[in-house]
N, C-alpha and C positions, 0 to 999 in steps of 0.2 A: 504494500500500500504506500502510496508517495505521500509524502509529508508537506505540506503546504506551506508556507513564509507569506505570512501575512503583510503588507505595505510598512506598518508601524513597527514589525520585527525585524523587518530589509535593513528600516532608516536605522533602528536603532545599532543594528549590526555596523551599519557603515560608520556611524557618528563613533563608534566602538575603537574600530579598526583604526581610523583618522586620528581615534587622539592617539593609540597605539603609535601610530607614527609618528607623533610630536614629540615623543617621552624621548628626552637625548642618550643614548647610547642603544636606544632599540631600534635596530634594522631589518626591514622586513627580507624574507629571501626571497632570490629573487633569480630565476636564469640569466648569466650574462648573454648577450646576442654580438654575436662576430662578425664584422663586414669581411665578406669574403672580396679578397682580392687577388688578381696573377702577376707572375713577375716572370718573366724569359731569360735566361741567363743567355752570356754571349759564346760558350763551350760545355761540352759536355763537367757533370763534376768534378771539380777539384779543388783545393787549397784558397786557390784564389777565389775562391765564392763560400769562403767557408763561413761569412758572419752570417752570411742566410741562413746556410744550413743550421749554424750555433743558436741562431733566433728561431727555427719551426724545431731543435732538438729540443731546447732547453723551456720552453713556452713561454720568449717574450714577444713574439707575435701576438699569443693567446692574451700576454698579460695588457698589450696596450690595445686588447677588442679586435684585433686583424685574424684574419685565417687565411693565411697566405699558402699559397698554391704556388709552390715552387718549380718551374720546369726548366731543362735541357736546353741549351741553343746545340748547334753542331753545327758540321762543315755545309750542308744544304738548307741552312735557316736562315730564313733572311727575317732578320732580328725588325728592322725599322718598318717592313711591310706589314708582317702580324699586330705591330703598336700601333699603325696607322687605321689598318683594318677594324680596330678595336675587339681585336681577338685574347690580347692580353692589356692589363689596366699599365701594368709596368716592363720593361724591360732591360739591357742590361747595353751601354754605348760606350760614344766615345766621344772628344771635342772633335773634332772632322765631323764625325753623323750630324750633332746638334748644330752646328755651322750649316751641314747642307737643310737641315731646318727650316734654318731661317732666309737660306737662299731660295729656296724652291718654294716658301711662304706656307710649308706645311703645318697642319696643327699639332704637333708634337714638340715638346723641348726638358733638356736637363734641368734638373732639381737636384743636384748631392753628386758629391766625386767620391769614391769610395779609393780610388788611386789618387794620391798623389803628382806619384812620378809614373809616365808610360814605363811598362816594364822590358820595352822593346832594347837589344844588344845587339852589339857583333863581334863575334867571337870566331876566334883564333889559336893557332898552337904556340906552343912555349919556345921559346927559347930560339925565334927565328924574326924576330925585328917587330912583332906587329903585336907591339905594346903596347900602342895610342892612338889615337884617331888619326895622327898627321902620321901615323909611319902607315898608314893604308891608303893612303893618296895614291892614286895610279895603277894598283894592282885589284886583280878577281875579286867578286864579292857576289857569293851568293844572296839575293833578294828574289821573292815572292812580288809576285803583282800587287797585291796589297800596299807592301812596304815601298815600290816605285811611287806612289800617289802619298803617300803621308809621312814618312821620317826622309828617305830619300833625297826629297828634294831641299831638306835642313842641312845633311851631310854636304850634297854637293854647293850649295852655299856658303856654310861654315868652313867645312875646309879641304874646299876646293875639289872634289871630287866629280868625273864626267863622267858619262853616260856610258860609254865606252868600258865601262871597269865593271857593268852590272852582267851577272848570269842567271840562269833561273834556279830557284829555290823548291824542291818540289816537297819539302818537308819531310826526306832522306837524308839520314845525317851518314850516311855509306861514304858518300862522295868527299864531304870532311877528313873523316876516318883517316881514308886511303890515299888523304895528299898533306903532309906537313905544312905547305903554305895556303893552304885552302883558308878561306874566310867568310861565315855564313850571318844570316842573323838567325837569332832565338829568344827566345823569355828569359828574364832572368829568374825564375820559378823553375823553369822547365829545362830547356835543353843543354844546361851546364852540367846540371845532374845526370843528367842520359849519358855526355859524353865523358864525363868521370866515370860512371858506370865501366866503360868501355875502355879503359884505361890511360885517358889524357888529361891532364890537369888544366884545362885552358886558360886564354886571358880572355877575359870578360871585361866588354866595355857597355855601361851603361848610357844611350843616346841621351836621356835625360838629363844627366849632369853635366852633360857638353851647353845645356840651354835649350834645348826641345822640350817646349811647357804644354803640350795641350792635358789635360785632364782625361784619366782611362777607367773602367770600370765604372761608368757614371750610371746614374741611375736617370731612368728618362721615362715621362710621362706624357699621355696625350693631355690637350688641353683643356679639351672636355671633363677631363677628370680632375685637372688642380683647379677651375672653374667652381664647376658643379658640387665637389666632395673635400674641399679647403683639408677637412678637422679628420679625414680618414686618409689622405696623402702626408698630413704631417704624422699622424701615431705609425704609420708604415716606415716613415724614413726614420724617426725616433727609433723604437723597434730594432730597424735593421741593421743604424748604430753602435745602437748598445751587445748586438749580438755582435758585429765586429771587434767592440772592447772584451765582450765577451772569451770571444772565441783567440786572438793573441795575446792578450793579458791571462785568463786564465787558463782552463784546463778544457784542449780543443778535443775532449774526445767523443762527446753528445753529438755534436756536428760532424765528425770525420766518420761515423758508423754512417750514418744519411750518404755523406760522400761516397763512401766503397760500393754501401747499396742501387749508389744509381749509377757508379758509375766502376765497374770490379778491375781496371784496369789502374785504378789509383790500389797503391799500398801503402804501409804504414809511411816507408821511408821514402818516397815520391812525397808524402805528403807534409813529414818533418822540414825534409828541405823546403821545399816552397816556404812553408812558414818561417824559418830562419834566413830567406834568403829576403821576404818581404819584409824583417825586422833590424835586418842589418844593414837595407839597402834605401829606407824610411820609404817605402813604395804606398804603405797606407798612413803612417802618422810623419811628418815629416811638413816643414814649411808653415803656411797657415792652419793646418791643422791640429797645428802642436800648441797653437793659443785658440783656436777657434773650435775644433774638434773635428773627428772623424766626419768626413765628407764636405768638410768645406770647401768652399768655393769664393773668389773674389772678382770684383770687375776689373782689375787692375789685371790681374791673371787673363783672365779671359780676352783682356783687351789686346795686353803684348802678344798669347796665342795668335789673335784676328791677323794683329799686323806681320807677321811670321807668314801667314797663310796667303797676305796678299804678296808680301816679297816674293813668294815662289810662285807669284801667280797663278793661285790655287782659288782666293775668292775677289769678288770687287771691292776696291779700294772702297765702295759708298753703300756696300752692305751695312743694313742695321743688327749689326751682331746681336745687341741685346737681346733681341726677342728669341735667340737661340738657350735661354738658359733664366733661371731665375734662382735668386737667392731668399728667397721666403722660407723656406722648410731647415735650412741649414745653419751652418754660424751659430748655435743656439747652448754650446758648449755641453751636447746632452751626453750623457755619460762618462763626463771627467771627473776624474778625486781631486781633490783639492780645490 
């Protein structure tokens, strides 16, 4: 038999409940509700994407309301057409992408540098001259298409490097290997460690420190969504912050389980190095980030990047860069001690 609530038992109930709520230290329960959001990495996993993973291991996704949906970029993903599409809310760039942004007048742009410094090198065997960037003037260099269009044309500016010296890169480090003067580029995460594996101790030059500023690993959002959703793009990049302080400051192994699982070609020690070589080489803290915090970004940066870009006649001198990036979500010092 159903038990009836009469009007004046509703009210009273309700008027019950309400003051229940006023009385200070009583909280009703209540389910949290998570905006589910995506994020496209820019390679399958590894290291370098580990504050993600440390933020959906550890639940500070969960903790700042996110549920984030973590996916795979790879060699036939094309990271900026899925963002455009609005097939993923976030994904995972670079300063060049966000530059073609704002040139191509798309609705897409960066919000948070998770890198620093590009992690881009060129590397070399020991003990045969090619120590530093001027003693590779004139001679072979294996480059990728990729690297023709974006560091490239930095080198041959800086110092002095012609076209003429470039071979293709097929992401075979055989050919390295099997030549003492060979000269390739790589990650400095990645293929130092491979070819130590293999037993050459190489020189590693990092492009970044020569003065090559664009910002890598950035995180990039359509517009529609820093528009629309302000207060669920900032808990996401907050969030994915603190999972990055997380994940090199403390104990990376919540995140590196994630990593192996999606990705069983990373192992323990693939995955040390990268983190030791991102710490000793300030790739994520490093520069403004060191006063401002993980993922900062400045216009002063971005600016020198632009002009970089137009010297190699890469964008127009009368591009409006700014709209390629925005510093709302960042600079907020979220996750420092002290």
């Amino acid at each position: 038999m159903k038990r009836r609530i009469g009007r004046r038992t509703a009210l009273s109930w309700l008027a019950g409940t309400t003051a229940a709520a006023s009385i200070p230290g009583l909280r009703r329960a209540r389910a949290q509700t998570l905006d589910r959001v995506s994020f496209l990495s820019n390679w399958r996993a590894q290291a370098e994407h580990g504050g993600y993973y440390q933020a959906v291991a550890n639940g500070i996704y969960r903790r700042h309301g996110i549920d984030c949906d973590l996916r795979q970029g790879g060699p036939q993903v094309n990271n900026s057409q899925i963002l455009l599409n609005g097939r993923v809310d976030f994904t995972m760039g670079g300063g060049f992408q966000a530059l073609s942004y704002a040139r191509e007048n798309l609705p897409a742009l960066c919000i948070g540098a998770i890198f620093q410094k590009d992690p881009q090198v060129l590397i070399a065997h020991p003990g045969v001259g090619n120590d530093s960037f001027e003693a590779l003037r004139g001679k072979p260099i294996l480059i990728s298409g990729g690297g023709r269009v974006s560091y490239w044309p930095f080198l041959r500016a800086r110092f002095g490097y012609t076209d003429d010296q470039v071979r293709p890169y097929t992401f075979n480090m055989q050919p390295f290997l099997a030549d003492r003067n060979a000269i390739q580029q790589g990650y400095i995460t990645s293929e130092p460690f491979a070819i130590r594996q293999a037993g050459v101790n190489p020189v590693v030059l990092l492009i970044a420190d020569a003065g090559y500023e664009p910002y890598s690993t950035t995180i990039d959002a359509r517009k529609q969504m820093v528009d629309e959703k302000p207060d669920v793009v900032q808990r996401f990049v907050n969030a994915t912050i603190e999972g990055w302080y997380d994940y090199l400051n403390g104990d990376p192994a919540p995140g590196n389980v994630l990593i192996k699982r999606d990705n069983p070609d990373m192992d323990d020690a693939k995955i040390a190095y990268a983190i030791r070589a991102m710490k000793e080489y300030g790739i994520v803290i490093s520069g403004d980030a060191e006063r401002l915090g993980i993922g900062a970004m400045t216009d002063a940066r971005w600016e020198r990047f632009f002009r970089q870009t137009v010297e190699y006649q890469l964008n127009p001198a009368d591009l409006d860069f700014r709209k390629a990036y925005s510093l709302r979500f960042v600079n907020q010092r979220v996750g420092m001690r002290g």
